[in-house]
N, C-alpha and C positions, 0 to 999 in steps of 0.2 A: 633214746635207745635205737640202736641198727634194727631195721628188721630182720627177724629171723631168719627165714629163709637165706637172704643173702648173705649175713652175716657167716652165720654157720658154712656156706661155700668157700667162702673166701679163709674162713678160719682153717676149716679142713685143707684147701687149697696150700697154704703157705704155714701153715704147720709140716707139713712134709719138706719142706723147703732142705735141711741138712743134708738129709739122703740125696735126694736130687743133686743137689748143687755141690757135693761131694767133690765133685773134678774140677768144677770150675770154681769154688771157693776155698782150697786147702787151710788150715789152721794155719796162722804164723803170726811175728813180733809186731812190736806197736809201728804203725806207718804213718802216720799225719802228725806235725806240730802244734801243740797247743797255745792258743794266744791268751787271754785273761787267765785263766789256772793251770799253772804250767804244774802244780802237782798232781794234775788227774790227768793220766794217762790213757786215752780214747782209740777206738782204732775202728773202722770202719771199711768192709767190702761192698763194694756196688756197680750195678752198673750202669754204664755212659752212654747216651745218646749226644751226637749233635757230627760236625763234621772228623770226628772218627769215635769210632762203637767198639764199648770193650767193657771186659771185666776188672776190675784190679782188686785183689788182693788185701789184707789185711796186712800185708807186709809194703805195700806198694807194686808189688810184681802184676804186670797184666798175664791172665790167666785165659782168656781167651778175646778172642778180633771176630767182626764182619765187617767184610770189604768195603760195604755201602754206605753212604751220609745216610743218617736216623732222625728223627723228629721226637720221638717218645716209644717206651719200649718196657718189657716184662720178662724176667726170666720167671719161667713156670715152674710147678714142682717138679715137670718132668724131666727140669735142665733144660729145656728147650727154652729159644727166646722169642718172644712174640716182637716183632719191632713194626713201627710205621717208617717206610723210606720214602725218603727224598727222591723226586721226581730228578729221575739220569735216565740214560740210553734203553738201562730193561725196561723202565717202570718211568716214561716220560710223562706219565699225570701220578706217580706216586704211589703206593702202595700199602698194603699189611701182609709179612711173611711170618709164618710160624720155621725157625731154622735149629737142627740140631746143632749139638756142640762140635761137630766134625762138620758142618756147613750143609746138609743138605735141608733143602727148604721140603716142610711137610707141606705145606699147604701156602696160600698167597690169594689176595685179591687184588683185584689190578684199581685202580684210579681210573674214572670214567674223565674228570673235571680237572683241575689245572695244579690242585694239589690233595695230598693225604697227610692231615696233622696230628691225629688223634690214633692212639689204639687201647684198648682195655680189653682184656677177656673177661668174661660172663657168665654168668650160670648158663647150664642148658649144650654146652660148647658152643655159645655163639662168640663174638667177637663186635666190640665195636667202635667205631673209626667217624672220620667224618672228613667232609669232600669240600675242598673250596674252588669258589666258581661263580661261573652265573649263578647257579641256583644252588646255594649253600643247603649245605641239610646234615645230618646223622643218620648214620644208617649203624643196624644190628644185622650182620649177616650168620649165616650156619657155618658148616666146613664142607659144603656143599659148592660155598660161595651162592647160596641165596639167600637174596634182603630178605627177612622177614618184617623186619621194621624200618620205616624209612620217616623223618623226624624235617621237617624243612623248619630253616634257619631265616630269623628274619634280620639280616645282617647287611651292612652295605655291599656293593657290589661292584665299585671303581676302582677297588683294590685286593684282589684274593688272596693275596697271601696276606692281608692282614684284616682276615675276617676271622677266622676262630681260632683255638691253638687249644688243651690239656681238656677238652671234656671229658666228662665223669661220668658213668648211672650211677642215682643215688641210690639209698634202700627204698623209698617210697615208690621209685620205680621209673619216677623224672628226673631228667638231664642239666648237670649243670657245666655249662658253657661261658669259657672267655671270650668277648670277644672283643679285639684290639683296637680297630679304629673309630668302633662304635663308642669303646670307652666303657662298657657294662658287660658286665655278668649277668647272666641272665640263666635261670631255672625254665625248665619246658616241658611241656607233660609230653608223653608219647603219640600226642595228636596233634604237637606242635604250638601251643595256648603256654604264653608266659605267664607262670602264676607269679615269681618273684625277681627283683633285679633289684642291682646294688651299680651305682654309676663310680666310676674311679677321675680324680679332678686331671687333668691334660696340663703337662704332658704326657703323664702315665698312660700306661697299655697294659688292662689286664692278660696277665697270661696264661700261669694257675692259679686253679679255685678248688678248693680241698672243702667240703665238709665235713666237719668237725661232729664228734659225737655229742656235743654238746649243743649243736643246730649252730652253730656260729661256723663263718667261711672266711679262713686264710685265701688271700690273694697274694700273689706276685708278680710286681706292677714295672713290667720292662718300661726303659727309657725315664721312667719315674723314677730310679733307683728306690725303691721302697717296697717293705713289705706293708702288709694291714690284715688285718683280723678286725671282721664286722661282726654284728648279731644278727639276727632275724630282722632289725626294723633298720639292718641298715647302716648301724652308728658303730665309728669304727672305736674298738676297745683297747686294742694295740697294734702299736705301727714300730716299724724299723725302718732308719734312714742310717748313713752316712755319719748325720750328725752325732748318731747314739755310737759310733764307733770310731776307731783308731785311724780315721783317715779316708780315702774312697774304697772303701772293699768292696761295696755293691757297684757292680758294673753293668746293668742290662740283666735286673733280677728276672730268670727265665724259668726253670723249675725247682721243683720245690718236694718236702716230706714233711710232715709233723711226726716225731718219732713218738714211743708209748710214755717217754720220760717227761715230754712234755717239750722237750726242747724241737728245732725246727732248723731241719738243712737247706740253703738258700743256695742256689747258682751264682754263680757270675759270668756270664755267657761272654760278654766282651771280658772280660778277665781283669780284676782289680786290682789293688796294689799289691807291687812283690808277687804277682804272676797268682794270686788269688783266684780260684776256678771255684769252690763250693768251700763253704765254712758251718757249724753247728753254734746255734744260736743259744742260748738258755731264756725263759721269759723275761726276766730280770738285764737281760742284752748283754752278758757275759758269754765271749766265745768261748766255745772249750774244744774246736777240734776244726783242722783245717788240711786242704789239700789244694796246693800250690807246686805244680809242676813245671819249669820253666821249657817244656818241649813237647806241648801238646795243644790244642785247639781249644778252647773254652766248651765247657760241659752245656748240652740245652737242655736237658731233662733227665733227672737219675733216679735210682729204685736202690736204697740201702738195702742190702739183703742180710746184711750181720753187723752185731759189734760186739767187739773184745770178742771174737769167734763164734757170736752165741746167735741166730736167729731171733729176727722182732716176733713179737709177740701179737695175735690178730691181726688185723686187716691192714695193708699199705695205704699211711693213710698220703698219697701224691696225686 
């Protein structure tokens, strides 16, 4: 079970999501093709991070833009999008902006270190993000923009951009973190002390790592093409490759959701066949819904915000 506390935040949080997201999600017709059951008619809004950030529509129409390359991102109930940017010109070690739907930035932390790959908002209005670098770490800051928690990562260091990517607070309170060249996931209390870790075989690169309500953690294993779902001790229970489907659709699995049906939206960040960018898994490895744009950049990390027009229910589980 979620701890309470947090749960009920995040429930309240994105229970409001309709009103909010009112402008930037309008109601419309089915927009994605379905591959295994082409009788069930799927239709999904969300939004894109990676080298172009956007809303699209349940019709396929994009509803709203920001300028900037994104790394991972949230729209909040207040319509406002929490994003982490890509290190460019404003934000040359990277960033977390909170920016309205007309673009003005509420708030923003700058990048101390060489990159900013992480963002998640929090109970308390903090925010939290994490810095790759010499000295890898997590950090929880206010809107203040002051750390109140600061989390060091015990990660390699000859390569920063491929030291962490999609960390998460759990309910328990500790951090779970991918981290790519290390090859493990790894859990970290707020003192920095790894209590669990799960190794992924190479060539894979863990990227996301979801906590599952059921203590089990979806991973999504770039350059591995593969997903997996482990348990607590470890051992993984289900995997997706290539081979359980119609050819190469996974291309560079980068982010990821477990929706409340049970099913599971995977990236294609280098983008798969026939221009495959994100598709809907079922456990049984039946796709039932896909988004395949031939003029646009491969998606790194997305937040379904609706389907068939209707708001998910609890907590985002990406």
């Amino acid at each position: 079970m979620i701890a309470n506390g947090r749960f009920m935040l995040l429930l309240g949080l994105f229970s409001t999501l309709p009103a909010a997201m009112a402008a930037l999600v309008p109601s419309a017709p089915v927009q994605a093709a379905v591959a295994d059951q082409p009788e069930t008619r799927i239709t999904h809004s969300f939004l894109a991070t990676g080298q172009e950030t956007y809303v699209l529509d349940d019709a396929g129409k994009v509803t709203w833009r920001y300028p900037r390359n994104t790394r991972d991102g949230w729209i909040l109930p207040s319509g406002n999008a929490l994003l982490a940017v890509t290190k460019c010109g404003d934000y040359p070690h990277g960033a977390v902006v909170e920016v309205t739907h007309q673009g003005k930035t509420v708030f923003e932390f700058k990048g101390t270190q060489s990159e900013v790959n992480t963002v998640e908002p929090l109970e308390g209005d903090r925010v939290l993000l994490t810095e790759a670098g010499d000295h890898p770490r997590l950090l929880e800051v206010d809107r203040a923009g002051k750390i109140v928690v600061e989390v060091p990562l015990s990660a390699q260091t000859k390569d920063h951009h491929l030291q962490t990517r999609m960390a998460r607070k759990l309910a328990n309170g500790n951090y779970l973190v991918p981290q790519l060249l290390d090859r493990v996931v790894r859990e970290y209390t707020p003192k920095g002390k790894v209590v669990w870790e799960v190794s992924v075989p190479s060539p894979s690169m863990p990227f996301t790592a979801i906590r599952l309500d059921n203590g089990n953690t979806l991973i999504d294993c770039t350059h591995g093409d593969r997903v997996i779902e482990v348990d607590s001790a470890g051992k993984t229970v289900w995997e997706l490759t290539n081979a359980d489907l119609h050819g190469p659709l996974i291309h560079d699995a980068c982010g990821g959701q477990r929706l409340p049906n049970g099913d599971t939206v995977i990236t294609s960040y280098a983008i798969g066949k026939d221009h495959l960018h994100l598709f809907e898994v079922t456990p049984q490895k039946n796709i039932v819904w896909t988004y395949s744009p031939a003029d646009k950049p491969g998606v790194h990390e997305l937040q379904i915000l609706t389907t068939n027009g209707k708001p998910l229910t609890g907590r985002p589980l990406r």
